[in-house]
C-alpha positions as a printed Julia matrix, in Angstrom:
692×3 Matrix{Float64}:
  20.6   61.55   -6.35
  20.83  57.98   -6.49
  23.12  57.77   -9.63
  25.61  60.32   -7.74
  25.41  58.19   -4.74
  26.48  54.91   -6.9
  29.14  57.11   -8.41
  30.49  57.54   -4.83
  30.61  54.25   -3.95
  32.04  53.53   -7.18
  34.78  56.26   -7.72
  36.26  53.71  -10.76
  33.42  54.9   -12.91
  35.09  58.51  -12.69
  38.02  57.44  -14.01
  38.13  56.25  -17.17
  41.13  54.47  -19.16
  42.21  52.43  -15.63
  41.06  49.06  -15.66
  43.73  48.43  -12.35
  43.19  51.65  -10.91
  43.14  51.06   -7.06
  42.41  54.36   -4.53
  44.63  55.56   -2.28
  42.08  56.4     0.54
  38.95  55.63    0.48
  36.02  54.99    3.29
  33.53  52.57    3.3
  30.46  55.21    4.75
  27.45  55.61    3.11
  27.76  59.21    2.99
  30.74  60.96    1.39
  32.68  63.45    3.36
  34.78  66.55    2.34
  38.13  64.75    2.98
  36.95  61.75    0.51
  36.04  64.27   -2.16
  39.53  65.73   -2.45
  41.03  62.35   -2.76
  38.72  61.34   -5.15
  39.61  64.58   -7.02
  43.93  63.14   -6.82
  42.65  60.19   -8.2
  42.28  61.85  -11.69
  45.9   62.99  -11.21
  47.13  59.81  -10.45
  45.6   58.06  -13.55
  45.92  60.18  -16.42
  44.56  59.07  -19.73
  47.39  59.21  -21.49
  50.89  57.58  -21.59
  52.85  60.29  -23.69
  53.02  63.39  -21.27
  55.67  65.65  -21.78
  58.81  65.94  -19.1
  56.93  69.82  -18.97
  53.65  68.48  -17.69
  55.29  65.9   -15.65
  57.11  68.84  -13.78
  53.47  70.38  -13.8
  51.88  67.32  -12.23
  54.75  67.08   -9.59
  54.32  70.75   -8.7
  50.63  70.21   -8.14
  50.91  66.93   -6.29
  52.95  69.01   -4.31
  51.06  71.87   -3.42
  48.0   69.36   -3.14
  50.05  67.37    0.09
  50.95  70.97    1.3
  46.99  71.52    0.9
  46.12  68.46    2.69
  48.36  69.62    5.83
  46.69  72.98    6.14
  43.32  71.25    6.16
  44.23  69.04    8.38
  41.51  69.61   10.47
  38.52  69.4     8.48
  38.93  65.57    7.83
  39.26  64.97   11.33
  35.74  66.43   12.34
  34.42  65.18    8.97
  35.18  61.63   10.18
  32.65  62.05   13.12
  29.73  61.52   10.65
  29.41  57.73   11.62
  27.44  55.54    9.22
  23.69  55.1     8.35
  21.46  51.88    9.47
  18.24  52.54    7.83
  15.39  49.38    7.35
  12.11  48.95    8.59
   9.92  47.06   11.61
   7.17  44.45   10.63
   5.18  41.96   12.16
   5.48  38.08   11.67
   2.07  36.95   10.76
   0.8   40.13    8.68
   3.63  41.88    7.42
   2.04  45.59    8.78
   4.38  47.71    9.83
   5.44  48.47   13.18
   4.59  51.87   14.23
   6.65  53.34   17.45
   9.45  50.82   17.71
  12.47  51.52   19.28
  15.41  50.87   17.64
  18.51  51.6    19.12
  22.28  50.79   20.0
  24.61  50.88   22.95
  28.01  52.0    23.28
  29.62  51.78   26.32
  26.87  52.82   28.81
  25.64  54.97   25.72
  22.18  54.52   24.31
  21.52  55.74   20.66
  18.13  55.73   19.1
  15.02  56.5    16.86
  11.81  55.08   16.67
   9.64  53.74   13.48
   7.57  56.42   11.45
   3.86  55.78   10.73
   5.14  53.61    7.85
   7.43  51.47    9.9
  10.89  52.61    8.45
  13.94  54.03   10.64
  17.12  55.84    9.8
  20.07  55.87   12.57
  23.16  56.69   12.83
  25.53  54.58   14.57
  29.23  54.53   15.81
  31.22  52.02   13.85
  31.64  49.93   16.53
  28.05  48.98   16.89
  27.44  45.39   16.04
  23.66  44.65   17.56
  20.8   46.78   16.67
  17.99  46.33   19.56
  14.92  47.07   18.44
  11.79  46.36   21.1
   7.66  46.8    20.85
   5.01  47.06   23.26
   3.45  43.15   22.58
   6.52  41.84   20.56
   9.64  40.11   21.81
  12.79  42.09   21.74
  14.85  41.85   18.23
  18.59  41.75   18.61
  20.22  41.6    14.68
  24.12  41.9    14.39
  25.19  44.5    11.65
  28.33  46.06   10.38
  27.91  49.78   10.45
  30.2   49.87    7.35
  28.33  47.61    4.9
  25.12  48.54    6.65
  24.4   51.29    3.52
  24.23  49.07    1.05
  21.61  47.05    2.09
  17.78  47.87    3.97
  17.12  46.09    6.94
  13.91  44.21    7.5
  13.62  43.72   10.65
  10.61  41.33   11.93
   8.97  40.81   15.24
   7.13  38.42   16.49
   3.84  38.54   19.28
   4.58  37.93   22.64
   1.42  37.24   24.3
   3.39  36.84   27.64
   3.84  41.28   26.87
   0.89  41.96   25.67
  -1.45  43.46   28.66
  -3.2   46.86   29.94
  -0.68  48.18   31.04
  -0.6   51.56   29.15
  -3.06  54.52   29.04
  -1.97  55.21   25.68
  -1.3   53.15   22.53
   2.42  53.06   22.25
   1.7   54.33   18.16
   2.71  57.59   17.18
  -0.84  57.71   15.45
  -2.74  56.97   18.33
  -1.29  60.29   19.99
  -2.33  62.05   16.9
  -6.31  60.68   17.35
  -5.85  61.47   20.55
  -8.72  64.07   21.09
  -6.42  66.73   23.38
  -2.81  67.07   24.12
  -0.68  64.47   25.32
   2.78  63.31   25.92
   5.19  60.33   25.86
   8.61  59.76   27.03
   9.62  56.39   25.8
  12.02  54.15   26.92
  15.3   55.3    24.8
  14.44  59.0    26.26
  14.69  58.25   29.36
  18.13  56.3    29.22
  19.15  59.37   27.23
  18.22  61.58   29.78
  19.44  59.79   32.72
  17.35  61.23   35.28
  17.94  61.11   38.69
  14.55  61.17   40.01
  11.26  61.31   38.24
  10.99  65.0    38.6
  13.85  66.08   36.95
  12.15  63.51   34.23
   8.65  65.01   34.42
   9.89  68.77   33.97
  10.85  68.03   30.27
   7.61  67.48   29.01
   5.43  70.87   28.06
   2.91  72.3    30.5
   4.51  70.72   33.3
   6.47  72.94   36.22
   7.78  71.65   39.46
   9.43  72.56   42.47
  11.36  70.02   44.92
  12.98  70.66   48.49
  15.05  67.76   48.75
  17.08  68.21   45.59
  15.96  64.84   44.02
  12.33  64.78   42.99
  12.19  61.33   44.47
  10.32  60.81   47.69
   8.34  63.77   48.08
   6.97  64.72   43.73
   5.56  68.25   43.34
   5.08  69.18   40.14
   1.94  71.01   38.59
   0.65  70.94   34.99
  -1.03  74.04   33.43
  -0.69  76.44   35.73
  -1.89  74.34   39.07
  -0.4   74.61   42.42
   2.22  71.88   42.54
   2.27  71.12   46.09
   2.93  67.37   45.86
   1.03  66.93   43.07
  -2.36  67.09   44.84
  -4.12  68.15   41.41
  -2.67  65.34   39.34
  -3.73  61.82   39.16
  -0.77  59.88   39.13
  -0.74  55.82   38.35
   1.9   53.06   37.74
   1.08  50.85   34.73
  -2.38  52.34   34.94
  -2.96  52.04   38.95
  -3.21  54.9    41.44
  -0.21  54.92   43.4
  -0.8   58.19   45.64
  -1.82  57.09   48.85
  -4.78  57.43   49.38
  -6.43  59.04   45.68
 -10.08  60.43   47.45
  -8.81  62.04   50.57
  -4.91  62.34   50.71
  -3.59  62.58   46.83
   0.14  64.44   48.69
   2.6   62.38   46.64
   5.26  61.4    49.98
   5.78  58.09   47.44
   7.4   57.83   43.7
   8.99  54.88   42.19
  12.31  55.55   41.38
  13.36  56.03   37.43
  15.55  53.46   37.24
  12.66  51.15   37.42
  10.53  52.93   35.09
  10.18  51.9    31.22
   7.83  55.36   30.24
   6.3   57.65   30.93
   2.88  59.04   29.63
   0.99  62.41   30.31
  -2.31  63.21   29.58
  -3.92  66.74   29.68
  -6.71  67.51   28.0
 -10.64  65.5    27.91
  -9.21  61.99   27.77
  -8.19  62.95   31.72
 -11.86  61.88   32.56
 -11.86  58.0    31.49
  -9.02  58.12   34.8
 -10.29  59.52   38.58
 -10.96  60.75   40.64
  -8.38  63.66   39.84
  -9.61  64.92   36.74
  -8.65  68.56   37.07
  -5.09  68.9    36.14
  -4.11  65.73   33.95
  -3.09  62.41   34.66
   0.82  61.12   34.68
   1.55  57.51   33.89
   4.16  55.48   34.9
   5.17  52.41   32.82
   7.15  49.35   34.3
   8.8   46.4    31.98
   7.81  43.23   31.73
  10.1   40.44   32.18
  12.22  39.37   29.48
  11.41  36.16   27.41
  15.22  34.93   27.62
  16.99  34.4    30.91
  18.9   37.34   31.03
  20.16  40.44   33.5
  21.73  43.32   33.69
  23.58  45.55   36.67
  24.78  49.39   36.98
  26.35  51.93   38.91
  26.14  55.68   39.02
  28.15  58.81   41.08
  27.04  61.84   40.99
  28.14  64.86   43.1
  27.23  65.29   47.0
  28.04  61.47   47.87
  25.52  60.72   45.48
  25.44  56.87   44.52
  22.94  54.37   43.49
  23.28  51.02   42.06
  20.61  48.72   40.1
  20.38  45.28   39.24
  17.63  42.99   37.36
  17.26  39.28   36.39
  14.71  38.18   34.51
  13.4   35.4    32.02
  13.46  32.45   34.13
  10.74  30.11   34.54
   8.72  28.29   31.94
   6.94  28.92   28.48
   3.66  29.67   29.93
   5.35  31.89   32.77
   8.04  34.26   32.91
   9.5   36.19   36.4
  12.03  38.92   36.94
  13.42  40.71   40.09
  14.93  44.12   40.39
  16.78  45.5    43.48
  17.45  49.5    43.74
  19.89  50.73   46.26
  20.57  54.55   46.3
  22.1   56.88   48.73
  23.43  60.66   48.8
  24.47  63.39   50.95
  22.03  65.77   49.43
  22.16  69.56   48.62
  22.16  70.78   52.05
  23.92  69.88   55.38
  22.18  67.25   57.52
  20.15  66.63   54.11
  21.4   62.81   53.37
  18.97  59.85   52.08
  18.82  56.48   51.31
  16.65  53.79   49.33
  16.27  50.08   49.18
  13.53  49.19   46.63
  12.71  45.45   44.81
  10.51  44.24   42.69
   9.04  40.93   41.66
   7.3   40.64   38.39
   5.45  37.7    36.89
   3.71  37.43   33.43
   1.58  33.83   32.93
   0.22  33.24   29.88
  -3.08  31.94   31.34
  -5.0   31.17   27.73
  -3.82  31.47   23.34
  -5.21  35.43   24.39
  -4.88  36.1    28.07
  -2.53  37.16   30.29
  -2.1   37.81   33.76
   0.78  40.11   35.29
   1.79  39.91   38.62
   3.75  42.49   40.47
   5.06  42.94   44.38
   7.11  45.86   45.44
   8.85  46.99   48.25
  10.34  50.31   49.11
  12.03  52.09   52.55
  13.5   55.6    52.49
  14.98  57.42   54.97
  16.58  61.38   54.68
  17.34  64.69   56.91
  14.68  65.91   55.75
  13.35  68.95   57.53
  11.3   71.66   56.48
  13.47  74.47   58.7
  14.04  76.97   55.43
  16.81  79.96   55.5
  16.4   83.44   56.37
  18.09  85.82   54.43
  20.74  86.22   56.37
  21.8   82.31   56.4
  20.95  82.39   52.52
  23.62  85.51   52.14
  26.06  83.28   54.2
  25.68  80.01   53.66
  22.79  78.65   50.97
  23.74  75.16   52.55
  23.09  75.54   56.28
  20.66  73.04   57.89
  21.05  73.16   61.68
  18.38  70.47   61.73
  20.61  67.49   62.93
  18.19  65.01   64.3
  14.7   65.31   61.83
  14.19  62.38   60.57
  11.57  61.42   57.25
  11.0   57.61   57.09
   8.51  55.83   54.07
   7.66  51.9    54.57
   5.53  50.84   51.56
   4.84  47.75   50.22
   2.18  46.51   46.84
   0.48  44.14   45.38
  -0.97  44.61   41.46
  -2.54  42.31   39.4
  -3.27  43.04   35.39
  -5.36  40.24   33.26
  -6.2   41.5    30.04
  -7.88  39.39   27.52
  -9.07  39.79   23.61
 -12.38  38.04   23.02
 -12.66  38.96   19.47
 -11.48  40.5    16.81
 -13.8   43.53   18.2
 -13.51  43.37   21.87
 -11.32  43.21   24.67
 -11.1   43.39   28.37
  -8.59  44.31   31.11
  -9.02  43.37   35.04
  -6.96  45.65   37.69
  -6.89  44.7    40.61
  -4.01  46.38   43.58
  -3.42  46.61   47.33
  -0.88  48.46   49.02
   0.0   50.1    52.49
   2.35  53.0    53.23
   3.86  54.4    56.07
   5.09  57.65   56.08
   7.0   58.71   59.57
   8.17  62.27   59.62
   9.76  63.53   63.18
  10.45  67.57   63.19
  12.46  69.19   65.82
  10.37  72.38   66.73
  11.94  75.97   65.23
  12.91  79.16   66.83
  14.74  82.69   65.42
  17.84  83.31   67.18
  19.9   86.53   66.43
  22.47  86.2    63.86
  25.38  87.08   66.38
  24.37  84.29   68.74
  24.44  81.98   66.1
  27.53  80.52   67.16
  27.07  80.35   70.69
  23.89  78.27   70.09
  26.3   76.16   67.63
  28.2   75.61   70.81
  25.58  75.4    73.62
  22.21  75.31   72.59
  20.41  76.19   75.88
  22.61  79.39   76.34
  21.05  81.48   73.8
  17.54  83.5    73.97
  15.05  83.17   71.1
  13.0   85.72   69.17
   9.55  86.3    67.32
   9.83  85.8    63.31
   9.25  89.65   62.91
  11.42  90.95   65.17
  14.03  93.45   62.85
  17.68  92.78   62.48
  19.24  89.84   60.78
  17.72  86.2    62.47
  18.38  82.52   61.52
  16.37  79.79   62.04
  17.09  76.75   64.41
  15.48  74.12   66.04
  15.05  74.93   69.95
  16.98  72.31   71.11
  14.38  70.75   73.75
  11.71  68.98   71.88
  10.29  67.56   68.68
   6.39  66.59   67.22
   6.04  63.54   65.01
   3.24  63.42   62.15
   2.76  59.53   61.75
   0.58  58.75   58.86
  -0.51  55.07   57.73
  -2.01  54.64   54.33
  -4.21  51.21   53.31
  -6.15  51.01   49.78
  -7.23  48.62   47.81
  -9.6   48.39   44.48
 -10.87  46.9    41.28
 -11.25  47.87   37.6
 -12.74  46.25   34.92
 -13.08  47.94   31.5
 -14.35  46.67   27.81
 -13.34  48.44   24.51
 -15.44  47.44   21.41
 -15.0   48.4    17.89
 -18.12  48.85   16.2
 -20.26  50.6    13.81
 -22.9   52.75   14.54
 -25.12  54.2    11.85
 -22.81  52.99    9.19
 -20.03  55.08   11.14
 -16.64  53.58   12.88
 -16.95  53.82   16.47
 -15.15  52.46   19.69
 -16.78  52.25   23.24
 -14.53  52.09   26.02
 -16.82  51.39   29.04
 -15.94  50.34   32.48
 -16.12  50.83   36.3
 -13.79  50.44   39.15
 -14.87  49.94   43.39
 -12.0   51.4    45.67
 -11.58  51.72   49.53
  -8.64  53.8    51.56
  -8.07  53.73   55.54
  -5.74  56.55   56.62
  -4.78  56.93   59.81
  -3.14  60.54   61.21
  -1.59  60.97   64.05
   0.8   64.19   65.22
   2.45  63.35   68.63
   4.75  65.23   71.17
   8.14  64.41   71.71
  10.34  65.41   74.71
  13.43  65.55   73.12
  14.91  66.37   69.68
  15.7   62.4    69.29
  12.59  61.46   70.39
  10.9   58.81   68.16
   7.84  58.34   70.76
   5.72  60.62   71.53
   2.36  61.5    73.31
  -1.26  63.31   72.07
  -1.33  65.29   75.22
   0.41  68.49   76.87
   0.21  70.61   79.24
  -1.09  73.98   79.39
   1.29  76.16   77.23
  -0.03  78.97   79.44
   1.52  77.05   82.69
   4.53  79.46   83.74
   5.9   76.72   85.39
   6.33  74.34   81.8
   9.02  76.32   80.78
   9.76  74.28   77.7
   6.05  74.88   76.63
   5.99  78.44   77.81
   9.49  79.4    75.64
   8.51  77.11   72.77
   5.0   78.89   70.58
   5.33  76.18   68.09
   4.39  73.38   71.17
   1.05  75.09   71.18
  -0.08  73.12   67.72
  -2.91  70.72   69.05
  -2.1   67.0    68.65
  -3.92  65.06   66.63
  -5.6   61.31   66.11
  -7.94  61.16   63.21
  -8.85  58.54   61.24
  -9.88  58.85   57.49
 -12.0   55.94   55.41
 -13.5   56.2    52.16
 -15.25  53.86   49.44
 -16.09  54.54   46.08
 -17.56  53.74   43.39
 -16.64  55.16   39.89
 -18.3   54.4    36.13
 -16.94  55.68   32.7
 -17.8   55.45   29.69
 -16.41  56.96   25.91
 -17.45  56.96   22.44
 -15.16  57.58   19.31
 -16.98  58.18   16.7
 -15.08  58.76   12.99
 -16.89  60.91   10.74
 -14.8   60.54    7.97
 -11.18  62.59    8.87
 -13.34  64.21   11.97
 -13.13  62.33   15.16
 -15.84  63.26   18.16
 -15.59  61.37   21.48
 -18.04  62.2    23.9
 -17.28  60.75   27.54
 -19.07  60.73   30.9
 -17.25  59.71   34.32
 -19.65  59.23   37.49
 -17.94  59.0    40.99
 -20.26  58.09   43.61
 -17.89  58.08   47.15
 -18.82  58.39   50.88
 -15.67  60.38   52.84
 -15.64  59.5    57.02
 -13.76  61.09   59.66
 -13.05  59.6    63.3
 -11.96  62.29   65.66
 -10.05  59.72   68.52
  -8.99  63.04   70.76
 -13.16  64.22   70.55
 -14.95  61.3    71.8
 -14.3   59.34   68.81
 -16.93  61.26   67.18
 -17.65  59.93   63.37
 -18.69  62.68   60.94
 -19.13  61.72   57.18
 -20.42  62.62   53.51
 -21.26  61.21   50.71
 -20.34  62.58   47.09
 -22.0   62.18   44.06
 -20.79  63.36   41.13
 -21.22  63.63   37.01
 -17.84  64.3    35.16
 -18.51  65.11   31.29
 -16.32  65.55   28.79
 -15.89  66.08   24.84
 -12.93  66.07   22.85
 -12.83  66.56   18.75
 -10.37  65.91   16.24
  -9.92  66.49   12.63
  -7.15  65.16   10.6
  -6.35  67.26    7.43
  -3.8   65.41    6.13
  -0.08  65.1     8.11
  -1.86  67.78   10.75
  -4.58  67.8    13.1
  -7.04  70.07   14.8
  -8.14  69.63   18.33
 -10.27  70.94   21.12
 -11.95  69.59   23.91
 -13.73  70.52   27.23
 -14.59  68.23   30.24
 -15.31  69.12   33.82
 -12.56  68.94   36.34
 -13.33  67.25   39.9
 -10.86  67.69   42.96
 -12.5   65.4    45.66
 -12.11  67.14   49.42
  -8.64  66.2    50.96
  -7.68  65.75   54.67
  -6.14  69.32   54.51
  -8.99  71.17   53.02
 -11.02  69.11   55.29
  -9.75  70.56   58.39
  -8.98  73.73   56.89
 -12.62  74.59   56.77
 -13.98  73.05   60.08
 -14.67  69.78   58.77
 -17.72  68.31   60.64
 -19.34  71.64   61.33
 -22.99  70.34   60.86
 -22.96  68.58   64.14
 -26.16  68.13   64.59
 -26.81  66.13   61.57
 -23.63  64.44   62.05
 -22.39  65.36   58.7
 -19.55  67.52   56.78
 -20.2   70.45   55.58
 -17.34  70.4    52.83
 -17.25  70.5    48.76
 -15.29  69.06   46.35
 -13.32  71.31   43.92
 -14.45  71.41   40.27
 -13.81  73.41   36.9
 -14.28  73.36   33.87
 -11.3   73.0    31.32
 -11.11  73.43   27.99
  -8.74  74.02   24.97
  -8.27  73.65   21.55
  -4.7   73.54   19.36
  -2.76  72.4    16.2
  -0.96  68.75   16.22
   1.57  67.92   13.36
   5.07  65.86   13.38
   7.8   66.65   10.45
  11.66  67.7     9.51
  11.94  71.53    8.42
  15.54  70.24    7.63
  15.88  67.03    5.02
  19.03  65.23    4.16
């Protein structure tokens, strides 16, 4: 294959007898294409051996140069599509000081907004094709700084690149739950997935939902067409109502808001801030909490660049959709780099009444506190506001209009604001350690206009007046459609506080003349929440009050004509401190891999009733979480299994769903956490079924 290659590249070797022989056509690509086959094929007419031809072949030669150009029209358009085969880049990643290659680097180009990529095999080599074009190959890695090497996609086949990186110890933290090596997925000892950073610019999600429902064994469903604010997806089969059986964390920290007692995800960081994304289903779930049940999500953030630098963008979409994103980064000194990012996004959304908007920013600062430390800093800031209402269609407003929202004046605010800190540090060749430490508060502000069921002919009298139509129960028959009443609203004000920190040790070390690797650590966390549901007196109302009167007064005719006023208010306040331990052991028995793991959660859940006499009521949860994963490597596949226990710890809903605080007497709640077991078992291998 080689030799023919050379030939191509070459075509004077073909010809013999024509020292000066110069082609007509010919293209400088590594590969050869249909169209430079037939002119290579001319080329033999155009260069005959011999000097001496008769007039008789001449006319022969003429007649077939002709029909050749005659040819060449009719085929006209198979050159053109063969010319979309762009050229070959092909080299491999190393490191600096050792040579090793680079496993999982991205290396990719971009072409007017347009990101093409691949990423390094297990033995460090790439193959891409670019446009011709391109002329800088970026190629980045998780603890190296960025490569940027110019190339010309045209002379690019000739030659292999080697393309070497060098540490950045400003990068390097804990800031994945993975290794970002494709064989660290394969060890893995259950099923996981990562979305890496070209992916996601090839995707161009959105919101993180859309993002999420790509990777296997995850399912969602969103009702505000985005997937941003309010995430519900499920993995394996779990209810996805927002996300309440999935641990979800940004660059390894819990971001729901409050992870013991309200998981609901009301907050996501938008994509366009997001550098991964890693998901984790099977034993390895337990070395995270306290969600262990359905799997754990990861987001992962950038650092800041080594080289003052930026970068801005704008996108459209359909439904007034419009967001626009900005960074700066790589100022500050050799010890200490900082970069800023600002998010603005805004849309009209899928329904009427349904719009949004979002101001986020970030501030991110990595100091290179020691020759093998480092310390990353990051404070964020986010406010949303949208329609949002949870008034749904009847089937009659479906049939006539799938876009109707009557809901003019609900209202969904989020205020949230964090503080994370990351110090990781190698001590030794065999051990290292990562600090976490985080803070945030959220406020989530959701005001709801209360709903009715009008007849479907009085629909557009109540469009015009409001108070001159007559309401009727759900079940009533005939065709309804849901509105708001047009007299009052409720408000469910939630505040969110928690704060913790993690510190963990990994150690590579043998046991019994066997490889092994303990990852052992604990982590201390406490959460306020604070929930309030108020009255309002008006659809506008942002202020409202815990009491009302008696719905049964005849005389309180909004009361009396409204049955949704008759949901109690409520003032209840939440706390909860934990404790949590883990602990895992891989231990490699030649190409089998067992790693046992055990996760203890120790928390203590309170509940204030303010509208009750303030009465405190509270539990305290102890709980062992074990787990065991196995893998066996035979050779470019892997078999794995796994079982652990799931743990779902009580939430604020199941709380009050089963009379939380029934055991008066002793003061305590009579309320247990969820818990499974889960197991599985499958076959991992990577490959091509198609070679070229």
């Amino acid at each position: 294959m080689q030799s023919s290659t050379q030939q191509m590249r070459d075509p004077r070797r073909a010809v013999t007898g024509c020292s000066n022989w110069t082609p007509l056509f010919w293209s400088r690509r590594k590969e050869p294409s249909f169209l430079l086959t037939l002119r290579m094929r001319t080329s033999v007419v155009l260069c005959p051996r011999t000097q001496n031809a008769s007039r008789t072949n001449m006319r022969m030669v003429a007649k077939v140069i002709a029909r050749f150009c005659v040819l060449v029209l009719l085929l006209t358009p198979i050159p053109v599509s063969a010319q979309v085969v762009n050229p070959e880049v092909a080299g491999s990643v190393v490191e600096s000081e050792s040579g090793d290659a680079i496993v999982g680097a991205t290396v990719s180009v971009e072409i007017e907004g347009r990101v093409i990529g691949t990423v390094t095999d297990p033995e460090g080599f790439f193959t891409l094709q670019v446009p011709e074009e391109s002329r800088v190959l970026i190629v980045r890695a998780l603890g190296y700084a960025e490569a940027r090497v110019a190339i010309d996609p045209l002379s690019a086949g000739d030659q292999d690149l080697q393309i070497i990186l060098t540490a950045a110890p400003l990068r390097i933290g804990g800031v994945q739950v993975l290794a970002p090596q494709e064989e660290n997925y394969e060890r893995l000892p259950g099923t996981a997935t990562s979305v890496p950073e070209i992916a996601l610019r090839q995707i161009q999600a959105v919101g993180t939902q859309e993002l999420l429902e790509s990777v296997p064994g995850i399912f969602g469903a969103t009702d505000d067409g985005f997937g941003n604010a309010r995430l519900s997806i499920g993995i394996r089969g779990l209810n996805p109502r927002r996300s309440s059986r999935v641990l979800v964390l940004e660059d390894g920290i819990p971001i729901q808001p409050a992870v013991y007692v309200y998981p609901n995800m009301y907050y996501n960081p938008p994509v366009d801030r997001i550098q991964g994304v890693e998901v984790i289903k099977g034993s390895a779930a337990i070395r995270y909490g306290p969600q262990t049940m359905g799997g754990v999500i990861n987001y992962i953030t950038s650092r800041p660049r080594l080289e003052p630098g930026g970068s801005a963008g704008l996108t459209f979409g359909a439904n007034g959709y419009a967001s626009a994103f900005a960074e700066l980064g790589g100022f500050g000194s050799e010890r200490m780099r900082s970069e800023i990012q600002l998010l603005g996004k805004r849309g009209d959304g899928f329904r009427q009444n349904n719009e949004f908007e979002q101001l986020n920013g970030t501030l991110k600062t990595t100091i290179r506190t020691g020759p093998r430390s480092t310390l990353f800093l990051k404070a964020n800031g986010d406010y949303e506001e949208s329609g949002a209402t949870y008034t749904g269609l009847t089937e009659f407003s479906f049939n006539s209009d799938p876009s109707f929202n009557p809901k003019t004046n609900d209202q969904f605010s989020v205020r949230r604001a964090s503080l994370d800190a990351i110090y990781s540090k190698v001590h030794g060749p065999n051990l290292s350690a990562l600090t976490r430490a985080y803070f945030s508060v959220f406020d989530r502000r959701w005001w709801r206009e209360n709903d009715v069921f009008i007849r479907a002919t009085q629909l557009d009298a109540y469009l015009s007046n409001p108070s001159s139509v007559s309401f009727v129960a759900p079940f009533d028959p005939g065709d309804k459609v849901r509105i708001g009443n047009g007299r009052d609203n409720f408000g469910i004000l939630r505040t969110f506080y928690a704060a913790g920190v993690e510190q963990a040790y990994t150690w590579s070390h043998g046991l019994g003349g066997l490889g092994a690797e303990l990852e052992i650590g604990a982590r201390l966390h406490a959460e306020r929440f604070i929930d309030d549901r108020v009255l309002g007196d008006s659809p506008t109302a942002r202020v409202g009050v815990y009491t009302m009167p008696d719905p049964d007064d005849a005389e309180n005719e909004v009361v009396a004509s409204n049955t949704a006023a008759k949901v109690t208010a409520k003032a209840q306040n939440y706390e909860t401190v934990a404790l949590a331990i883990f602990a895992s052991e891989r231990l490699s028995l030649g190409a089998l891999e067992v790693t046992p793991g055990v996760r203890f959660e120790l928390f203590e859940q309170e509940r204030v009733n303010r509208l009750s006499g303030s009465r405190l009521e509270d539990r305290t949860t102890a709980v062992v979480l074990p787990g065991l994963g196995l893998n066996w490597d035979l050779g470019g596949m892997n078999i794995f299994g796994g079982i652990h226990r799931g743990f779902t710890p009580p939430s604020s809903g199941t709380l009050n769903v089963v009379s939380f605080g029934s055991d008066v007497e002793d003061g305590g709640l009579d309320v247990e956490a969820e818990k499974s077991w889960n197991l599985e078992a499958g076959l991992r291998t990577s490959g091509s079924l198609v070679t070229t």
